[in-house]
LOGUMAR-757042 format. One record per residue (C-alpha): y, x, z; residue in one letter; residue number from 1. Coordinates in pm, whole numbers, plus 50000, padded with zeros to 5 digits. Example, Ala and Ser with C-alpha at 12.3 -4.5 7.8 and 13.67 -1.06 7.14 Angstrom:
2
     py     px     pz  resn  resi
  49550  51230  50780     A     1
  49894  51367  50714     S     2
//
This chain:
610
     py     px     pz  resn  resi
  13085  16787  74107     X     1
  13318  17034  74211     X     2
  13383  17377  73993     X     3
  13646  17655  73953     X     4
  13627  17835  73599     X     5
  13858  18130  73701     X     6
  14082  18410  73510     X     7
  13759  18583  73411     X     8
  13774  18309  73110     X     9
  14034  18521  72913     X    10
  13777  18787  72945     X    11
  13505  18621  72825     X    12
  13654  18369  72563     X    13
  13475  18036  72719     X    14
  13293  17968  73017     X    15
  13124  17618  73106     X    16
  13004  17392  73409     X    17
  12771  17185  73357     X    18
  12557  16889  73487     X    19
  12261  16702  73354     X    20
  12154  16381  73461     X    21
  11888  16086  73328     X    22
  12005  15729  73245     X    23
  11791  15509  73473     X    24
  11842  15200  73227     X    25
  12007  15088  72947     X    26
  12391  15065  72964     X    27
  12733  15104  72882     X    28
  12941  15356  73139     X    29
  13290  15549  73167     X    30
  13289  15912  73302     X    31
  13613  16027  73503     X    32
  13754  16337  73651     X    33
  13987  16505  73819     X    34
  14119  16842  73645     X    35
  14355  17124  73682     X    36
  14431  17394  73508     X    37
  14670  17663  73379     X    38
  14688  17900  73050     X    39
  14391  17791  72976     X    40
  14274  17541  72683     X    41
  13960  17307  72805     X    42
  13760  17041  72670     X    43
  13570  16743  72934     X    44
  13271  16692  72673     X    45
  12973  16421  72721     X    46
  12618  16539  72549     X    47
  12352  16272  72499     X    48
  11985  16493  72443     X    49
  12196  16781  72335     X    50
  12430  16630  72117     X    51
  12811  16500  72184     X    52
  12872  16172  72245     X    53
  13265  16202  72398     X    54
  13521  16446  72460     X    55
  13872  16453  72544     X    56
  14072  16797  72590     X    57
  14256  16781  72903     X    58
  14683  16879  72878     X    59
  14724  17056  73192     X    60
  15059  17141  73395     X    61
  14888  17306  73695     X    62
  14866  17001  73888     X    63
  14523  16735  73885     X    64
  14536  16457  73645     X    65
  14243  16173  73587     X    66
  14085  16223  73226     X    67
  13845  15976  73099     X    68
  13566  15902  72842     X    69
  13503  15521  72788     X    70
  13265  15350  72619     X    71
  12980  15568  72672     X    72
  12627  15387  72514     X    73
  12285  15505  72711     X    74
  11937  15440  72668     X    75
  11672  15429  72998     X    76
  11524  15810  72955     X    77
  11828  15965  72779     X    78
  11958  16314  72901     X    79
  12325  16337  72937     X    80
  12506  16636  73005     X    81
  12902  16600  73161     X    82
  13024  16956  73090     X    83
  13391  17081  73137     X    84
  13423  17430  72893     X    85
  13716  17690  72923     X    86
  13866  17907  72725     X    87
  14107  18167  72748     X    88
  14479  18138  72685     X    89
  14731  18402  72621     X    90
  14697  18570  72971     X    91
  14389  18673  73172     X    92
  14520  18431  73496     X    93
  14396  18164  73306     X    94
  14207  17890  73521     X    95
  14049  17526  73520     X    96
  13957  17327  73818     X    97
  13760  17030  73826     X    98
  13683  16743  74098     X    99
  13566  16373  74172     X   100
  13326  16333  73907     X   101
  13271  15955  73872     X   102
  13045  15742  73689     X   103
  13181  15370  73661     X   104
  12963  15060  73471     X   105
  13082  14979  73151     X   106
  13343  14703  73108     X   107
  13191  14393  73064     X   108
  13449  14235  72831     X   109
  13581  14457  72554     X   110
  13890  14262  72440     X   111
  14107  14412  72086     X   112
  14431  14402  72004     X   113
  14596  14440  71705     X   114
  14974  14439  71622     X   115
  15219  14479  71378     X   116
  15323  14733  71613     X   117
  15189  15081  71684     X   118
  15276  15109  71999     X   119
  15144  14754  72134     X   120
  14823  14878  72030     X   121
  14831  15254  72162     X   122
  14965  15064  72472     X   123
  14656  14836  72521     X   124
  14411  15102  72445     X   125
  14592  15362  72684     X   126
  14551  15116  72949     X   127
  14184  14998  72855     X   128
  14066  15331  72911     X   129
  14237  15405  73168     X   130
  14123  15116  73386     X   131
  13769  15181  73287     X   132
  13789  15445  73494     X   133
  13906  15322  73785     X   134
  13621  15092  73847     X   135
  13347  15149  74116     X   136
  12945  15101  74049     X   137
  12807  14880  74296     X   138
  12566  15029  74513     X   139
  12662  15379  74490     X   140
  12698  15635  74801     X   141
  13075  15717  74862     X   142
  13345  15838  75161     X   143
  13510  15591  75360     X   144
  13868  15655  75483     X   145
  13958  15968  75283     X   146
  14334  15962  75178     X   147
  14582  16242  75098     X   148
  14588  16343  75483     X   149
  14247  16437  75493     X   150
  14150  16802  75546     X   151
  13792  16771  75598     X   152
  13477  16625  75502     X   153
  13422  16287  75556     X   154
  13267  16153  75870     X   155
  13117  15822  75742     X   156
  12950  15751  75416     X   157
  12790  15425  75245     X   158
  12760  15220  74939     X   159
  13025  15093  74765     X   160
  13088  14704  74629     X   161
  13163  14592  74316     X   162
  13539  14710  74352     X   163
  13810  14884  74191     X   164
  14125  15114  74264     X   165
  14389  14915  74349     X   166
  14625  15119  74531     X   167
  14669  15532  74589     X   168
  14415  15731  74371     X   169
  14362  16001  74620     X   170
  14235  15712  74867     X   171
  13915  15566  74906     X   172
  14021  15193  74882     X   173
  14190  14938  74779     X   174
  14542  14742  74902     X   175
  14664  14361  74910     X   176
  14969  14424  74720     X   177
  14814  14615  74439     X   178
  14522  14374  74442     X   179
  14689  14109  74379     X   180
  14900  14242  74119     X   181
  14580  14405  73887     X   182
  14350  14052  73955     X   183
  14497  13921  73591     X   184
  14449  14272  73425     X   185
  14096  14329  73528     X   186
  13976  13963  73471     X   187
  14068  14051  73059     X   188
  13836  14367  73145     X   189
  13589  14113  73225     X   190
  13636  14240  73607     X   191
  13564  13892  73765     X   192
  13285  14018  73995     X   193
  13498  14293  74163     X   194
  13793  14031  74166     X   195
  13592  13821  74353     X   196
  13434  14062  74590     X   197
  13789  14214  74689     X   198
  13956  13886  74727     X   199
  13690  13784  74944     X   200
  13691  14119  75129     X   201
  14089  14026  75262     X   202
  14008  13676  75331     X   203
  13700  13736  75572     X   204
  13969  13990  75747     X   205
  14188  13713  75804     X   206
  14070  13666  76178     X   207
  14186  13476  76468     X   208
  14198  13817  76601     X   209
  14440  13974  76345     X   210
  14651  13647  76374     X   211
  14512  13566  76022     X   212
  14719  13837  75903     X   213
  14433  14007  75582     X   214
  14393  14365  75678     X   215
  14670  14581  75384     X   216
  14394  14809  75291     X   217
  13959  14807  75233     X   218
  13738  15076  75168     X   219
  13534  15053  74879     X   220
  13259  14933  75087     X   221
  13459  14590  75106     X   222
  13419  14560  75467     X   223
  13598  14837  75640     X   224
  13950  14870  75690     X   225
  14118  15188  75546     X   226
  14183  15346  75866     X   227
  14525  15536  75750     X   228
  14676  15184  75695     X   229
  14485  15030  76023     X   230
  14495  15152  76380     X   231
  14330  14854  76550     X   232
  14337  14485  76548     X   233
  14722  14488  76694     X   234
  14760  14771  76480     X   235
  14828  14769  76113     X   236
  15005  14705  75862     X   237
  15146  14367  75779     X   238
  15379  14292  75492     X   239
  15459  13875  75460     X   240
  15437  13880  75093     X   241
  15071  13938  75059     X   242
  14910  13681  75223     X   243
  15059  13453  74991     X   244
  15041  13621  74717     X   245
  14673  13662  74820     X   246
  14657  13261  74812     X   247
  14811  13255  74444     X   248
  14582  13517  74337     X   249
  14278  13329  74417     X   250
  14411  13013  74244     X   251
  14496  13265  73968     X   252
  14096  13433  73962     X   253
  13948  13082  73966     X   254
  14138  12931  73647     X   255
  14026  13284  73460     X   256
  13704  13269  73576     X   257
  13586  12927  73661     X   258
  13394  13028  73950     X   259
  13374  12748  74180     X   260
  13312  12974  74491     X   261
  13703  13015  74495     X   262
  13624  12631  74643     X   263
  13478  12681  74950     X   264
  13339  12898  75207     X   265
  13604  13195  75340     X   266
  13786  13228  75003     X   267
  13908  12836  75089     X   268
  13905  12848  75448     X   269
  14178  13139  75431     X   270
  14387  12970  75159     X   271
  14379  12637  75369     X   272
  14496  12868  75713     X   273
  14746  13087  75511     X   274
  14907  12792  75395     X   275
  14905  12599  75693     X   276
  14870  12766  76039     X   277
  14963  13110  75925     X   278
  15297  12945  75788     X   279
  15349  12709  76168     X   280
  15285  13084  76296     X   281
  15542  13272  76097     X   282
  15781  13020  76038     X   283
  16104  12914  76324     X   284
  16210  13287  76326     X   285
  16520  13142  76253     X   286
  16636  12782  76391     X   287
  16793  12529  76141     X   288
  16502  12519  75900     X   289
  16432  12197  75738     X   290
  16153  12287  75635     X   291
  15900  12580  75763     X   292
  15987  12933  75639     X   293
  15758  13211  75683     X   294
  15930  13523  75858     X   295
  15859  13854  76068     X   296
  16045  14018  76328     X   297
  15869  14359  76357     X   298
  16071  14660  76309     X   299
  15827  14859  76112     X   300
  15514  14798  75882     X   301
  15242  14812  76169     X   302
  15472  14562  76323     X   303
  15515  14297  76078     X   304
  15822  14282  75792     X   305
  15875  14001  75592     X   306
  15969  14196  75251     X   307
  15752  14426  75048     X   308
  16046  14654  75000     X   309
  15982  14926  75264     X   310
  16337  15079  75302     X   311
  16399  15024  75636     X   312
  16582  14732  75651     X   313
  16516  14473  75886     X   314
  16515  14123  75742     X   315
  16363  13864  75945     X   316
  16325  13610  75641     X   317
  16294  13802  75307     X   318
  16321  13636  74922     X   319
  15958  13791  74857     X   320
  15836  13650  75129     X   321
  15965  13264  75077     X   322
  15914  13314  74681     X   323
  15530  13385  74768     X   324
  15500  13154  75033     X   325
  15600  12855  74729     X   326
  15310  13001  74496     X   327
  15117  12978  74765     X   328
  15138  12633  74835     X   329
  15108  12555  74460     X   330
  14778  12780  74457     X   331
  14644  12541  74765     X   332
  14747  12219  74551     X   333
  14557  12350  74252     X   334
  14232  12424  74425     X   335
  14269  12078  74608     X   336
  14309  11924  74281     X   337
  13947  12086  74173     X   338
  13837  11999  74467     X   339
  13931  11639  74392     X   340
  14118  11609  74705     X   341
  14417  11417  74616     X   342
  14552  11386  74930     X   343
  14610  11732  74981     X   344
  14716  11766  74620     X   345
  15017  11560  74719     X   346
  15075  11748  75009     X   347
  15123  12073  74859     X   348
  15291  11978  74602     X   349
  15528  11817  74802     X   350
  15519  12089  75056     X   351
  15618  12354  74734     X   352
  15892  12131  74623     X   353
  16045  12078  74938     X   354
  16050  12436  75019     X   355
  16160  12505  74656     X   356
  16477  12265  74687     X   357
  16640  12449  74995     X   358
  16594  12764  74880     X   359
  16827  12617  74600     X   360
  16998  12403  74764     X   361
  17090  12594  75118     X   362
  16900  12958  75177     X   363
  16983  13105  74847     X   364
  17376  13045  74921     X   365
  17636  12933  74657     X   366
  17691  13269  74538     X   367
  17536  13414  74214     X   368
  17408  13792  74100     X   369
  17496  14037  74353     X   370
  17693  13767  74542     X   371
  17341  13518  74600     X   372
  17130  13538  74928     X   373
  16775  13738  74933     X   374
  16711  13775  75311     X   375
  16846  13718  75680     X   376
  16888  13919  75971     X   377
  16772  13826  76312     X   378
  17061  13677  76382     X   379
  17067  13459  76107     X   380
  17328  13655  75890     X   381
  17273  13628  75529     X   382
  17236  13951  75306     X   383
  17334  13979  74975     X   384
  17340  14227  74656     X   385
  17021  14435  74595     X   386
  16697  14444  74798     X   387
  16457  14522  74484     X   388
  16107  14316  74559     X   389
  16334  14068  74775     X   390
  16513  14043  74484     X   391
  16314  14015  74134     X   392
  16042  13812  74348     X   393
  16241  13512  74345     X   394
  16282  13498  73933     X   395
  15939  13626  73925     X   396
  15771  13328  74113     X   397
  15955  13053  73979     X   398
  16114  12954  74304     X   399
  16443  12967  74169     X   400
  16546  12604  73976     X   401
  16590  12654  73549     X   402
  16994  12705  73509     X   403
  17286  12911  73482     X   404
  17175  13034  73850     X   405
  16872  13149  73789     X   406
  16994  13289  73452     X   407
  17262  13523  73610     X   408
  17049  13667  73825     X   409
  16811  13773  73570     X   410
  17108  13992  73443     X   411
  17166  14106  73803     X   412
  16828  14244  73823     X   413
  16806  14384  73478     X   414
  17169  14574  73540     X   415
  17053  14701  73922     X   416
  16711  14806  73749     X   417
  16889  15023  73521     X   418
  17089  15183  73688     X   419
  17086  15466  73885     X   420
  17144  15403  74255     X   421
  16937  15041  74213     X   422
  16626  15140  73988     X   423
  16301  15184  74262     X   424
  16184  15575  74211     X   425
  15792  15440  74221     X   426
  15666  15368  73921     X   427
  15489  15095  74064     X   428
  15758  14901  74166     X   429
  15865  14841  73819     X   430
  15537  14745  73709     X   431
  15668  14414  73836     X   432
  15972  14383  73542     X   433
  15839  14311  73240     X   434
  15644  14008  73462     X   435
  15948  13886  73596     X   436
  16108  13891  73225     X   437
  15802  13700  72993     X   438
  15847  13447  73236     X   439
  16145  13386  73150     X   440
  16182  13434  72816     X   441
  16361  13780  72819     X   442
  16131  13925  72596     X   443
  16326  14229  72469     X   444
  16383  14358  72816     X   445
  15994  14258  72950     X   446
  15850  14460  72648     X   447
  16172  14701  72707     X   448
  16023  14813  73043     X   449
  15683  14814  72951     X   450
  15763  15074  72690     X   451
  15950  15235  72959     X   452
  15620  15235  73162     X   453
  15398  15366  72938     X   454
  15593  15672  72764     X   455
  15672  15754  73199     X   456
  15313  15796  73224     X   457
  15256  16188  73263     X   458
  15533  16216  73468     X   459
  15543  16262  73815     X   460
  15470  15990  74067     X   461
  15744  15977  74345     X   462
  15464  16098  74599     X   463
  15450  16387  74396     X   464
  15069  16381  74400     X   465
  14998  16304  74071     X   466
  15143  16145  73786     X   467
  15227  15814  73734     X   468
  14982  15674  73474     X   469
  14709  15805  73780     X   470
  14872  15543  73990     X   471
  14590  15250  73865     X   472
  14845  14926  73885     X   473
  15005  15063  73570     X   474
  14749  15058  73307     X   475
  14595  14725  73471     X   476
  14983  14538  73459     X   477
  15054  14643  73098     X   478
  14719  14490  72998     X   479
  14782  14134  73158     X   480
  15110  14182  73055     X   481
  15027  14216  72664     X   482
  14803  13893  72741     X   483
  14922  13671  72977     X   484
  15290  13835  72967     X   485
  15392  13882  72557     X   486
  15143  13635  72463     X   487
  15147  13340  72712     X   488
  14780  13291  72833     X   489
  14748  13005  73063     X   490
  14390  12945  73133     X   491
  14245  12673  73262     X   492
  13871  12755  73264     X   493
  13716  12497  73482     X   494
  13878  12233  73254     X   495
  13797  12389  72978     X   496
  14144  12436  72882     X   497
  14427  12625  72738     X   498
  14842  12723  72704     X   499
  14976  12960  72494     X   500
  15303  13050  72485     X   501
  15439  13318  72212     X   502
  15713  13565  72348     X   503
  15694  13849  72098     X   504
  16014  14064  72107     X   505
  16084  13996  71773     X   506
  16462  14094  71788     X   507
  16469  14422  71955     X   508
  16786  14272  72143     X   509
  17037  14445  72373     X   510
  16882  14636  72659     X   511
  17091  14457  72937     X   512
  17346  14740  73009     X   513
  17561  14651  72701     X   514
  17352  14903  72486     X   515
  17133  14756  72163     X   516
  16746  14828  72146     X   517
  16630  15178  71932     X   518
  16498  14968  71655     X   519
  16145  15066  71745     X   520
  16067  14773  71948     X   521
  16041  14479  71693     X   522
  15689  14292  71732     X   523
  15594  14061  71429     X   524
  15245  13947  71501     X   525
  14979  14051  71748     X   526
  14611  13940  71776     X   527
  14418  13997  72112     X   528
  14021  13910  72040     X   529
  13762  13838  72244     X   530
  13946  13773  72532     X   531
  13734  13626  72835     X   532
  13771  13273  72944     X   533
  13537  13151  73198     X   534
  13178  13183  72994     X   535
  13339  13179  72691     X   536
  13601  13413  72432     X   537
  13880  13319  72261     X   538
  14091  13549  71957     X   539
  14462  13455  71972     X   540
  14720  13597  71706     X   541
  15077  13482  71719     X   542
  15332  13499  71423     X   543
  15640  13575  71552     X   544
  15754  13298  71810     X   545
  15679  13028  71550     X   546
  15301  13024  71466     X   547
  14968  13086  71683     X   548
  14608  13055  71566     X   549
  14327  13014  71804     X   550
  13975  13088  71714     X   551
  13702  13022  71994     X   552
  13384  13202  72041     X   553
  13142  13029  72278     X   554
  12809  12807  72247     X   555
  12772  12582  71958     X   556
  12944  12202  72060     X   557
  13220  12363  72334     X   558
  13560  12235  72244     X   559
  13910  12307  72469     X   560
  14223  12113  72489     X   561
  14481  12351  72355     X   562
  14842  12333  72401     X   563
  15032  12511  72176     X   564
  15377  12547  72294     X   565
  15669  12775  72134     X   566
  16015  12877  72288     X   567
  16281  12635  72149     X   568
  16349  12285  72044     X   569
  16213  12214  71673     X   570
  16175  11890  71446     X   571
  15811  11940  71290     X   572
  15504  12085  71380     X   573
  15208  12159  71149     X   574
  14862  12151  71261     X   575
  14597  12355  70992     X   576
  14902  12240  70761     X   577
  14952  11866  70866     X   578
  15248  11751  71000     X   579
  15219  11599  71382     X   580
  15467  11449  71602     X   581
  15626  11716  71842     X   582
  15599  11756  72205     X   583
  15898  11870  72395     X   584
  15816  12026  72711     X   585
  16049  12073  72991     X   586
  16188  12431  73050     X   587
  16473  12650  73015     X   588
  16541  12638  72654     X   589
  16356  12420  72585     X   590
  15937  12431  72437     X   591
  15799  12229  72128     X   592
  15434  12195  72028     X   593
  15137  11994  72080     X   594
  14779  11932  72225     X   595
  14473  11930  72039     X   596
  14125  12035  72060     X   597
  13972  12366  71937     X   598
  13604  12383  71891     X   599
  13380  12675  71886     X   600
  13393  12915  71594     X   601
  13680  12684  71426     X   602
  13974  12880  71425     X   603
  14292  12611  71416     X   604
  14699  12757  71349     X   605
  14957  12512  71475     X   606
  15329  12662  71379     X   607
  15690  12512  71400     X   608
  15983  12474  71160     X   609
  16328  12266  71148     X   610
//
């Protein structure tokens, strides 16, 4: 649909477009579109046989933003009418524009959350419904290779896969990075179909004839290339990270999902290549290596660069790059352990810690913050001091050792992300923040930047095309980050198991730049419910950092192996009011708790004292 209610609506007090169309079965669905407007008030309403159903009243600044109604319920037979309605403002210049009508399937998991805090909640349900939108029916007609450039119709046409946008909203695909970023986010939305579908999409494009570089970008169709980002098969664009992260992502989908075709077939046959002849391939850029490091010499992104960070600088080896190439090889070892290959557990493993101990020990440098090594130049010069993704990737994949190193440069990053020369103008960039801090146990400053994120939201994106909570990475990244980030999900699906690891920012602490918190971002308790989990659900509530209860939903006789861990060293634990012996698990910090089994529909609260 495509409609223009012009000035005439001052005249006339309201005008209306309208379409009506017939549910063809039973269903759940989320309506999205585009609109513009200007002193004018408007209302994007949803009729079911006459009567509303959904409405939202668009806030309009003259430019397009993405409005949508979630949640919708339909019958086979029923008549729904998607209307926009205008009415006049103050002026008679008044005028509402609407475009890109889109009907996506209904989420198939509906996951809650409740909090102590307001805004965790308006958070999670911001982002809910905004995802819902984003997602693609399979089997519907669309464009292929329409971006922002395009002037014109589009010259090719054809049904779309189970997909969603991951990337630029104004294009009609999806990218690596973003991909791989959203794959946590949309498996809570019960997304594991389009996960699986997209990750597959890259891997099949991960020819001998692209060098087994993954294409960046695919249509919604899941087979084409998006032709702005690819020229031909010499010809596109390459960025080191994503492979890898690619690789971890797949290990990452399969321990959400359980799906064992993340096992074999393409999905296996490009983690095994990435890992190993993509890496011989890349790697020797620079002599001296003891062990293989993955590089690119290109000059430009349709040439190959080794960092995500597209400023221009030419780094042959990149900290992105070598932190994703170590997740990578942990992804492969996981997958080989379900595959019960033990050999090539060992040799991943060994291949990750290897790799992990020289960037520690030797490509990392002796300096620390702004003084520590994140990339080299051709001629094997080191570079220092800020390089944004080359920089908070390292933290935020673990390939930095537990220690006052690693600890230091978590205040580098938070202190270059705040300020004003180092903080990335994309919104998306800092999507990556809050990740980098739950890992680590900076909770304050993780749900500091999430905040951040979400009240940015209706401002303008740094393209300038529309406004940054249109760019669909956010609202998928602050829902995995409520889950797997403030909460500590660690699924383990195919073995029926569990981690959870509570990192509520209970202290509102300093902000990183010397300044204390506003006193609004205290969390006591949150609750997510009905999270997915392979074939099964799970409800989770933490008590501050100290107590967790876990209450499983799923067929009468299933049981998990939990383990309960919390941040800190304690004396007792209490299981449903028991006292146990304690765990201690290695990490910064420290972790106490303990294993036990959950069964279905018996909710069990393990907490720590002393």
């Amino acid at each position: 649909m495509h409609a223009f209610l012009d000035a005439r609506i001052g005249q006339r007090g309201m005008t209306s477009v309208a379409q009506t169309v017939t549910a063809p079965a039973n269903g759940v669905y989320s309506l999205s579109a585009w609109v513009a407007g200007q002193d004018a008030d408007a209302r994007f309403v949803l009729r079911r046989d006459g009567r509303p159903v959904a409405a939202v009243a668009p806030v309009f600044d003259g430019d397009y933003r993405r409005w949508t109604l979630t949640d919708v319920e339909l019958r086979a037979g029923d008549r729904l009418e998607i209307a926009f309605e205008a009415y006049g403002g103050d002026t008679d210049a008044g005028w509402v524009a609407v475009d890109g009508v889109m009907v996506s399937p209904g989420l198939p998991a509906r996951p809650r959350i409740t909090s102590s805090s307001r805004e965790v909640v308006e958070i999670f349900e911001w982002a809910r419904g905004k995802a819902a939108g984003w997602v693609q029916q399979c089997g519907a007609p669309g464009p292929l290779n329409m971006d922002e450039t395009s002037h014109r119709p589009p010259t090719a046409e054809a049904a779309y896969a189970a997909s969603y946008w991951a990337g630029y909203p104004d294009r009609t695909g999806y990218y690596a990075r973003d991909t791989a970023h959203q794959v946590g986010g949309a498996h809570i939305l019960g997304l594991d179909a389009e996960n699986l579908t997209m990750l597959r999409s890259f891997a099949a494009s991960a020819t001998a004839e692209h060098r087994r570089w993954p294409v960046w970008a695919v249509n919604f169709d899941a087979r084409t290339p998006l032709s702005i980002d690819y020229h031909s098969a010499r010809e596109f664009v390459r960025e080191l990270p994503a492979p890898f992260e690619l690789v971890e992502k797949c290990a990452a989908a399969f321990r959400w999902s359980g799906d064992r075709r993340y096992l074999d077939g393409v999905l296996w046959d490009f983690c095994r290549r990435t890992a190993e002849e993509f890496v011989a391939q890349q790697a020797g850029r620079l002599a001296g290596r003891p062990v293989p490091v993955a590089g690119a010499a290109g000059t430009h992104i349709f040439d190959e660069v080794a960092t995500y960070n597209e400023s221009g600088e030419r780094l042959v080896e990149a900290g992105d790059a070598v932190a994703t190439q170590y997740r990578a090889y942990l992804a492969v070892a996981a997958l080989a352990d379900a595959r019960d290959d033990t050999e090539l557990v060992r040799a991943y493993r060994t291949r990750a810690a290897r790799l992990r101990a020289y960037v520690n020990g030797g490509w990392t440098g002796a300096g620390s913050g702004a003084a520590m090594n994140r990339g080299y130049h051709a001629d094997g010069t080191a570079v220092a001091g800020w390089g944004k993704e080359n920089s908070w990737f390292m933290p935020l994949k673990g390939v930095l050792e537990s220690g006052a190193h690693n600890d230091a440069y978590l205040d580098y990053v938070q202190r270059q992300a705040l300020s004003a020369e180092g903080r990335p103008v994309n919104a998306e960039a800092l999507t990556y923040l809050p990740d980098v801090f739950f890992r680590h146990g900076r909770n304050e400053w993780a749900w500091q930047w999430m905040r951040h994120l979400y009240a940015e939201r209706d401002k303008r994106h740094a393209t300038r095309r529309f406004v940054n909570g249109d760019y669909p990475e956010l609202s998928f990244t602050l829902i995995s980050q409520l889950v797997e980030g403030m909460m500590g999900v660690e699924p383990d699906a195919p073995r029926h198991a569990l981690t959870t690891l509570p990192r509520l920012p209970v202290g509102d602490g300093p902000r990183g730049d010397g300044a204390q918190g506003d006193g609004q971002g205290s969390v006591q308790w949150v609750e997510a419910a009905d999270v997915p989990i392979g074939e099964d659900r799970f409800t989770l509530r933490h008590d501050g950092n100290t107590s967790t209860t876990l209450t499983l939903r799923a067929a009468p006789g299933t049981h998990y192996r939990w383990e309960a861990r919390f941040p800190g060293t304690y004396r007792r634990v209490l299981v449903d009011g028991a006292e146990l012996p304690a765990d201690t698990f290695e990490a910064a910090g420290g972790r106490t708790g303990t294993t036990l089994t959950v069964r279905a529909g018996e909710p069990r609260t393990v907490s720590v004292s002393g």
